[in-house]
C-alpha positions as CSV (number, residue, x, y, z in Angstrom):
1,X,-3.1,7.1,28.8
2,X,-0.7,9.6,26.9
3,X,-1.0,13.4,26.5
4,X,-0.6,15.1,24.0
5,X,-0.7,18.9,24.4
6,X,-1.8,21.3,20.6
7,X,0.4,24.8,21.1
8,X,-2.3,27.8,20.4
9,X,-2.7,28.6,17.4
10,X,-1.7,25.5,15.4
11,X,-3.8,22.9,13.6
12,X,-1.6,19.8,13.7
13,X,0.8,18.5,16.1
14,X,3.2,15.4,16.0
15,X,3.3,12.5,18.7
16,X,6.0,10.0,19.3
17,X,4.7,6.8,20.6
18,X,7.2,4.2,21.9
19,X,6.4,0.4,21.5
20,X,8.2,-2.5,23.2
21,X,7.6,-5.5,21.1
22,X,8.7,-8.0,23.2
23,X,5.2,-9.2,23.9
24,X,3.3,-8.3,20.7
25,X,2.7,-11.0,17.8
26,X,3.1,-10.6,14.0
27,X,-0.9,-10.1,13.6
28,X,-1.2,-7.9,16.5
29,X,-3.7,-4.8,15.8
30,X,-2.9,-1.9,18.5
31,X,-5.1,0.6,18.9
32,X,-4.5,4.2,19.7
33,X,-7.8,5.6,20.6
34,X,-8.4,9.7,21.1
35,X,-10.6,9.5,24.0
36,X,-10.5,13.2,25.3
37,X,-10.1,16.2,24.3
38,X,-9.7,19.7,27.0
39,X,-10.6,22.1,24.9
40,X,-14.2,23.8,24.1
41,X,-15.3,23.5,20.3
42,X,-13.5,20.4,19.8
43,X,-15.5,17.1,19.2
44,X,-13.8,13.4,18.7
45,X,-15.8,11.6,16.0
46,X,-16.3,8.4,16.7
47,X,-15.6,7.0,14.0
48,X,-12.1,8.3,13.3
49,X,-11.2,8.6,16.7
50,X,-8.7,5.0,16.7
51,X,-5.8,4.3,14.5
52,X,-4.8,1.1,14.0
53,X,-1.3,0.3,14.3
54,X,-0.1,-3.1,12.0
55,X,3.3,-4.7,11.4
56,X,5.4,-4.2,8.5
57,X,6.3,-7.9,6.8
58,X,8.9,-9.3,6.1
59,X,9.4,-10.0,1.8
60,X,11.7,-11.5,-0.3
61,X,11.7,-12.1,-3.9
62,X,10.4,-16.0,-4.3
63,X,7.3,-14.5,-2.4
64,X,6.3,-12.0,-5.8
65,X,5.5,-12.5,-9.2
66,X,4.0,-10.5,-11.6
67,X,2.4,-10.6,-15.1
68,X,3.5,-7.8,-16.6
69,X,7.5,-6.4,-16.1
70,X,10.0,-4.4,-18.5
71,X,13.7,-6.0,-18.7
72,X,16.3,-3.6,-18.9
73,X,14.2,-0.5,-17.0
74,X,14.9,-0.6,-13.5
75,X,15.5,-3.8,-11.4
76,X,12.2,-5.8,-11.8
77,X,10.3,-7.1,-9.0
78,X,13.2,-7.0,-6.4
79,X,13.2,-3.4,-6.4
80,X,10.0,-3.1,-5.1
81,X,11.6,-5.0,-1.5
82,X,15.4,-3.9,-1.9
83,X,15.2,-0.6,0.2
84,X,17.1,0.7,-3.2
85,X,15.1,4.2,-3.4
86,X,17.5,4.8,-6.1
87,X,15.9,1.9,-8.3
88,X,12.4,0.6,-9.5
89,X,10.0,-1.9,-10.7
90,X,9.0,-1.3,-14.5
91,X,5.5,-2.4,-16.4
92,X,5.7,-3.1,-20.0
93,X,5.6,0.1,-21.9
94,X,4.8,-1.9,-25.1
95,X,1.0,-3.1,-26.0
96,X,-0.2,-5.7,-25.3
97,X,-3.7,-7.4,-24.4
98,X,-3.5,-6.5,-20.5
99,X,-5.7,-8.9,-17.9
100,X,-9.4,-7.2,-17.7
101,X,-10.6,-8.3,-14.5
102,X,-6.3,-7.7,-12.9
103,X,-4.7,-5.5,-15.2
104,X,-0.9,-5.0,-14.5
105,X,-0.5,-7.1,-11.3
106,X,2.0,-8.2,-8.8
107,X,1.0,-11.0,-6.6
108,X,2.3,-11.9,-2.7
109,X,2.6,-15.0,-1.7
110,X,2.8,-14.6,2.4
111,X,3.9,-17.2,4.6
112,X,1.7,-16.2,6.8
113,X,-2.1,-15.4,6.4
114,X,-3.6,-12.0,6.8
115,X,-6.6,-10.0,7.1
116,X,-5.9,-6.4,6.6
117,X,-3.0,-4.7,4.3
118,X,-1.8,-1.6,4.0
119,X,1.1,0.1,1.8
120,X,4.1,2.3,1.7
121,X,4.6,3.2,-1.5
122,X,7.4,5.0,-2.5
123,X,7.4,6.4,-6.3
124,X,9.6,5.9,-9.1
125,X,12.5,9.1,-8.5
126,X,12.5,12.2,-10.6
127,X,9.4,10.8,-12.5
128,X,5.9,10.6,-11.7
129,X,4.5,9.7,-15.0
130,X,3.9,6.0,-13.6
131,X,2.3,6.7,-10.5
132,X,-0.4,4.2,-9.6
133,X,-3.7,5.6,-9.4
134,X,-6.5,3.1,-9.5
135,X,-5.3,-0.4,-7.5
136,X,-7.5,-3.1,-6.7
137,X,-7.2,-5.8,-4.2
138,X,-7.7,-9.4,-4.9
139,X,-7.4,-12.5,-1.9
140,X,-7.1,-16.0,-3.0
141,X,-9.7,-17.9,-1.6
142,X,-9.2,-21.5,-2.5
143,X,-8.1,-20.8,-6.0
144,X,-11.0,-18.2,-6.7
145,X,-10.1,-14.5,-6.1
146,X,-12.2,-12.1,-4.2
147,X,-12.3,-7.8,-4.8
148,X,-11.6,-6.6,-0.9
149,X,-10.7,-3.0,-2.1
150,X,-10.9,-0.8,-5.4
151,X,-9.4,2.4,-4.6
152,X,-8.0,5.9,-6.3
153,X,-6.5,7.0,-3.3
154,X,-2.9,6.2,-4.5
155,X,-3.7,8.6,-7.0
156,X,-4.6,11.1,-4.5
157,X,-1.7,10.7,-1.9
158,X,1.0,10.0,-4.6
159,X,1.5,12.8,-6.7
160,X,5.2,13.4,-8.0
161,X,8.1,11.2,-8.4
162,X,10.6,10.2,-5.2
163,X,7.9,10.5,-2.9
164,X,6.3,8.1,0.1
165,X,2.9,7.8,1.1
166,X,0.8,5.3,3.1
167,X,-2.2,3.9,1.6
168,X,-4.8,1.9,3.5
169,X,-5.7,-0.3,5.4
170,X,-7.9,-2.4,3.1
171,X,-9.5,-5.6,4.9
172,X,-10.8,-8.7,3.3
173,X,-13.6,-10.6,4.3
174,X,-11.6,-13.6,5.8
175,X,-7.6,-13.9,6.1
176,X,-5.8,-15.0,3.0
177,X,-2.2,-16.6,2.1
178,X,-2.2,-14.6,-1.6
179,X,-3.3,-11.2,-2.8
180,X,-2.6,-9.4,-6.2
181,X,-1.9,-5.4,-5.9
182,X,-3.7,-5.3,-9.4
183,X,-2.8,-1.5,-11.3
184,X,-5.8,-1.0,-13.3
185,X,-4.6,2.9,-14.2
186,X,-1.6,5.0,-13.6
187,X,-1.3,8.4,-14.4
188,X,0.0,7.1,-17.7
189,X,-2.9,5.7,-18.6
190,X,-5.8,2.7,-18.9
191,X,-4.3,-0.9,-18.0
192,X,-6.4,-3.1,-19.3
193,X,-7.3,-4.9,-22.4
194,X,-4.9,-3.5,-25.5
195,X,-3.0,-0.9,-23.9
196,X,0.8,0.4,-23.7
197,X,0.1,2.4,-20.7
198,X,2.7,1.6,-17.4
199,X,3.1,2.0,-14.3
200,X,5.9,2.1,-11.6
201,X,7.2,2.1,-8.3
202,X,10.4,2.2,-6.5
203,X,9.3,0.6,-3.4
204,X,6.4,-1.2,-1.6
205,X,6.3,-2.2,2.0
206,X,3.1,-4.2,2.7
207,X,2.2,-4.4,6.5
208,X,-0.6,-6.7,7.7
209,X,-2.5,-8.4,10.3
């Protein structure tokens, strides 16, 4: 076990951990549990004592598509995987009769399946208009799709433009091959039915196990 030692007088305190993934699999979950703490007044709570550590995946540009993209506002759905901070995936900005049920989606097709996902979302720079704020979750299970999260926590941790934030981890019921990151409202607005409300991003990494 590690140690990691709180100076007087502060609230927070960073940790380096160091990992050798020689011996550790894609789908791996490793656990980093808090399981004392020296000092009196100071309780661990079970049940947020363990982080879960994932792995990032691996993306390329065959494996998305989408229902709803701009042309000409940013570099479409490889910006979301290019490491290009500078650039950014677009939603229409014109109305349209938006999805109900998915919204303003972009789908993953993973070679591999997963159980659990979890983002790093990087916003749009300089603007934070489009700012996700309400995404849903949906795994393809044998061509029917199942809800495994509908959160507003992107709305919560993502708050100006040029900014990155981790959002998750959201587990499905079983392990899946496809899942749509559905918008269903950015700070712009209501994605759904007739709407010319958008949303953006400049990058996504998706880990999983």
């Amino acid at each position: 076990p590690g140690v990691v030692t709180m100076p007087e007088g502060e609230n927070t305190v960073n940790a380096v951990v160091k990992i050798n993934r020689d011996n550790i699999s894609l789908f791996d979950m490793l656990p980093l549990r808090i399981t004392q703490v020296d000092v009196d007044g100071i309780e661990v709570d079970g049940s947020s004592s363990t982080v879960l550590l994932s792995s990032r995946l691996t993306l390329t540009v065959d494996m998305l598509s989408t229902n709803d993209v701009v042309t000409g506002d940013g570099g479409g759905l490889a910006s979301l995987i290019d490491g290009d901070y500078g650039n950014w995936f677009h939603s229409s900005w014109s109305s349209f009769q938006r999805d109900d049920k998915f919204g303003s989606y972009v789908q993953y097709d993973l070679k591999s399946p997963v159980q659990t996902v979890g983002f790093d979302i990087t916003t749009r720079p300089g603007n934070g208009i489009g700012i996700p704020t309400n995404v849903q979750l949906y795994a393809d299970d044998n061509g029917s799709w199942t809800l495994f999260s509908d959160s507003e926590k992107y709305g919560e941790v993502l708050t100006t433009g040029g900014q990155t934030a981790y959002v998750g981890p959201f587990q499905a019921p079983k392990k899946f091959n496809k899942f749509r990151f559905c918008v269903k409202k950015s700070k712009n607005g209501v994605l759904m039915g007739m709407s010319a409300a958008y949303w953006n991003a400049s990058e996504i990494v998706v880990y999983g196990l």
